[in-house]
C-alpha positions in Angstrom: 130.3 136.5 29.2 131.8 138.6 31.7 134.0 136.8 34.8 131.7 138.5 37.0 128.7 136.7 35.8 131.1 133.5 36.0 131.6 133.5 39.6 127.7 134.5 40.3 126.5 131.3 38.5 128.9 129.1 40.0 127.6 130.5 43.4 123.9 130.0 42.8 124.8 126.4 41.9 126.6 125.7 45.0 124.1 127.4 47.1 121.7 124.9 45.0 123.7 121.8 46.0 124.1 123.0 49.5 120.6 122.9 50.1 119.7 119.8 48.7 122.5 118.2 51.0 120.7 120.0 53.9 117.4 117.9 53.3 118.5 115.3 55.7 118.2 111.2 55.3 115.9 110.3 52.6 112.4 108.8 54.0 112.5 105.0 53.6 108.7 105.7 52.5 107.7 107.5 49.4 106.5 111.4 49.6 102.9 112.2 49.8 101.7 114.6 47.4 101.9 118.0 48.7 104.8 117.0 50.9 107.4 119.1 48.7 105.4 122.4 49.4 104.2 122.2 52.6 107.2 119.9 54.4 108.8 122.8 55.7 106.1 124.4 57.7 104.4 121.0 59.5 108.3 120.4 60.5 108.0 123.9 62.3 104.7 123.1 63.7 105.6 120.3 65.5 106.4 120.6 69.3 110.2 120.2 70.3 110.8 116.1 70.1 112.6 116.2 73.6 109.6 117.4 75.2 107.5 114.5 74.0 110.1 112.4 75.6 110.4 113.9 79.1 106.7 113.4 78.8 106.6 109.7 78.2 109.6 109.2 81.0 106.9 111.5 83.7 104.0 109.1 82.5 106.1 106.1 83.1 106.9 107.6 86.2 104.0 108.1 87.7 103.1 104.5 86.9 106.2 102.8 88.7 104.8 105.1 91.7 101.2 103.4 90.9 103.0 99.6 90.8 105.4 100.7 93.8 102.2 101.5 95.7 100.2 98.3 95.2 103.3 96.2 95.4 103.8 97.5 98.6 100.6 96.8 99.7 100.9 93.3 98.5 104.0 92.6 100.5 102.4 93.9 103.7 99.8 91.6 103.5 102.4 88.8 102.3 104.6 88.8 105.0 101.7 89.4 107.2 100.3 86.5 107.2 102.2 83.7 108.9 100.6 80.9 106.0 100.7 82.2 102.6 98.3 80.8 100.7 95.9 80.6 103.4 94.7 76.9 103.6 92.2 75.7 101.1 92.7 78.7 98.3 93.1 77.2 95.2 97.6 77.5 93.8 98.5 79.4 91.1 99.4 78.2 87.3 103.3 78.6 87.8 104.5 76.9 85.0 101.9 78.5 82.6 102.4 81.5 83.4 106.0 81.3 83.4 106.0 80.3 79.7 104.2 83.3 79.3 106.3 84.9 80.9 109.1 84.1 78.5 106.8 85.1 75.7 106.3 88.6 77.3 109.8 89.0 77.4 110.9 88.4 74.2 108.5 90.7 72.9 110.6 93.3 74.3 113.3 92.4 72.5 111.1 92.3 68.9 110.6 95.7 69.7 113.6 96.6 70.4 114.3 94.7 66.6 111.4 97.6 65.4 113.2 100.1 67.1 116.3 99.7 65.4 115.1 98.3 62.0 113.0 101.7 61.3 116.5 103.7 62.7 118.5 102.0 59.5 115.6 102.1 56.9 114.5 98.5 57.1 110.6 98.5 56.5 110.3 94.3 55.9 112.3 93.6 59.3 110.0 96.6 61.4 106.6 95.5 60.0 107.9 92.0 60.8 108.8 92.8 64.4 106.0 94.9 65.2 104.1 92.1 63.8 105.7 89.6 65.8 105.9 92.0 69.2 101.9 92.2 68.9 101.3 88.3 68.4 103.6 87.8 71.7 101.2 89.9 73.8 98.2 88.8 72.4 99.1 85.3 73.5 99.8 86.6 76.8 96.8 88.5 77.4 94.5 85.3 76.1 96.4 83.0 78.0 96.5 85.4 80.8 92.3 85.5 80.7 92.3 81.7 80.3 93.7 81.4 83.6 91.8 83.9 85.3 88.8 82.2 84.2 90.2 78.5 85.8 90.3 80.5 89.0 87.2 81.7 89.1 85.8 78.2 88.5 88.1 76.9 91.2 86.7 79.6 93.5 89.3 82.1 93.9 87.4 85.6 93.3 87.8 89.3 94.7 85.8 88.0 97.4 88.1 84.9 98.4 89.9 87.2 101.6 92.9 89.2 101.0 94.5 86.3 99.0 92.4 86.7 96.2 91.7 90.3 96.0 95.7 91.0 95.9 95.9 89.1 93.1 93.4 90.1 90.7 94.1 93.4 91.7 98.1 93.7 91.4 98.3 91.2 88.3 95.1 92.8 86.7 96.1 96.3 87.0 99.0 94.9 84.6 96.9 93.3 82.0 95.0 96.4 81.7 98.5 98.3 80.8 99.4 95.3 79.0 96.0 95.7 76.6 96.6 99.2 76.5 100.6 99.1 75.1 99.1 96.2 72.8 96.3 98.6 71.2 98.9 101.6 71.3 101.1 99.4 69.6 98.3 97.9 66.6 98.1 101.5 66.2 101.5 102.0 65.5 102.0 98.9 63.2 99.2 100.3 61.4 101.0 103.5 61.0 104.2 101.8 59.8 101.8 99.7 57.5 100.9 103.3 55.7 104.6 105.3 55.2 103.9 107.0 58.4 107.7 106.4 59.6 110.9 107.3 58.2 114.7 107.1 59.2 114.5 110.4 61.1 111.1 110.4 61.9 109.2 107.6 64.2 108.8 109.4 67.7 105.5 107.9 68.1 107.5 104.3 67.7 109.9 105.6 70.2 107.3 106.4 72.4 105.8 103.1 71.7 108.7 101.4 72.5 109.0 102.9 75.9 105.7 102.2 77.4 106.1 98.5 76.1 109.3 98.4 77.6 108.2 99.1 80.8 105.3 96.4 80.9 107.3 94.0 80.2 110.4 94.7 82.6 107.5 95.1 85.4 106.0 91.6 84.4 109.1 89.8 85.9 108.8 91.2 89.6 105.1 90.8 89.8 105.9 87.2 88.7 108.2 86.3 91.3 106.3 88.4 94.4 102.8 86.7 93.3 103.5 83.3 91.7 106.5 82.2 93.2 106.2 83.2 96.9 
């Protein structure tokens, strides 16, 4: 055994190690099979993560103009009106909803629990929190339609003036987003439920996470302009 063939062995081996230490984070799921050969190429497929993001922050965008845009239309007619509620329109639930309110916002912080439980490799806590982030806006979206349908009984439609088609329109056009993050986000529990995520991979949880965010940071303002003035 030469020294030559010494040195070209030790080489290969450290090139071996090398590589193996180049494979990143282990997945807190277990590989598919196929994974090992075909890994490589799906990573290079995929579009540029960043992109995906500036994406998501245009999207949410374009919906704070949507919000900005109805909320101003809402405060026109507001502070238009010398009595607001005009006489004999029925009040809103304000103590309801602002339990409900409370619920909506914690879910934002359950999320934020998924967000950073999937980041450190902690399945139980970010099936938990997804779990528990989907429960809080299904309670709000039922006991969001329970009061809806109060109203309607007490008379106040999308026909009841400018009073009633404000409302339903400003505070509806949010529990349409809201139904929408919560099916995004079944989605995405469902995903979590089947090894989809991993330490270094969970953009569409990310991207989740961001559209819920918003839904429920808007839920507060729409609150205070519509219940509580």
């Amino acid at each position: 055994m030469s020294i030559g063939t010494i040195d070209i062995d030790r080489t290969a081996e450290e090139i071996t190690e090398i590589g193996d230490l180049g494979q990143g984070p282990p997945s807190i799921f277990p590989r598919e099979p196929g994974d090992d050969n075909h890994g490589n190429e799906n990573r290079n497929d995929e579009p540029p993560v960043a992109n995906v993001y500036i994406a998501m922050l245009l999207f949410i965008g374009a919906e704070v103009m949507l919000f900005a845009g109805l909320i101003g239309a809402f405060i026109v007619f507001r502070f238009g009106s010398s009595i607001w509620p005009p006489p004999l329109q029925v009040r809103l639930p304000v103590e309801v909803t602002g339990v409900t309110t409370v619920l909506l916002l914690f879910s934002g912080y359950t999320m934020y629990r998924a967000v950073t439980a999937v980041r450190r490799g902690c399945r139980k806590k970010l099936l938990q929190s997804l779990a528990i982030t989907a429960i809080l806006g299904t309670v709000f979206l039922v006991v969001q339609g329970y009061e809806w349908i109060q109203l309607l009984s007490f008379g106040l439609t999308l026909s009841s003036g400018v009073y009633g088609a404000t409302f339903y329109t400003l505070i509806g056009c949010h529990g349409l987003h809201v139904f929408g993050a919560l099916c995004w986000l079944l989605v995405v529990l469902q995903m979590a439920n089947n090894y989809k995520f991993s330490i270094d991979r969970h953009v569409a949880l990310d991207l989740c996470g961001m559209y819920w965010s918003f839904v429920v940071v808007l839920w507060p303002v729409l609150y205070s302009l519509v219940y509580l003035n």
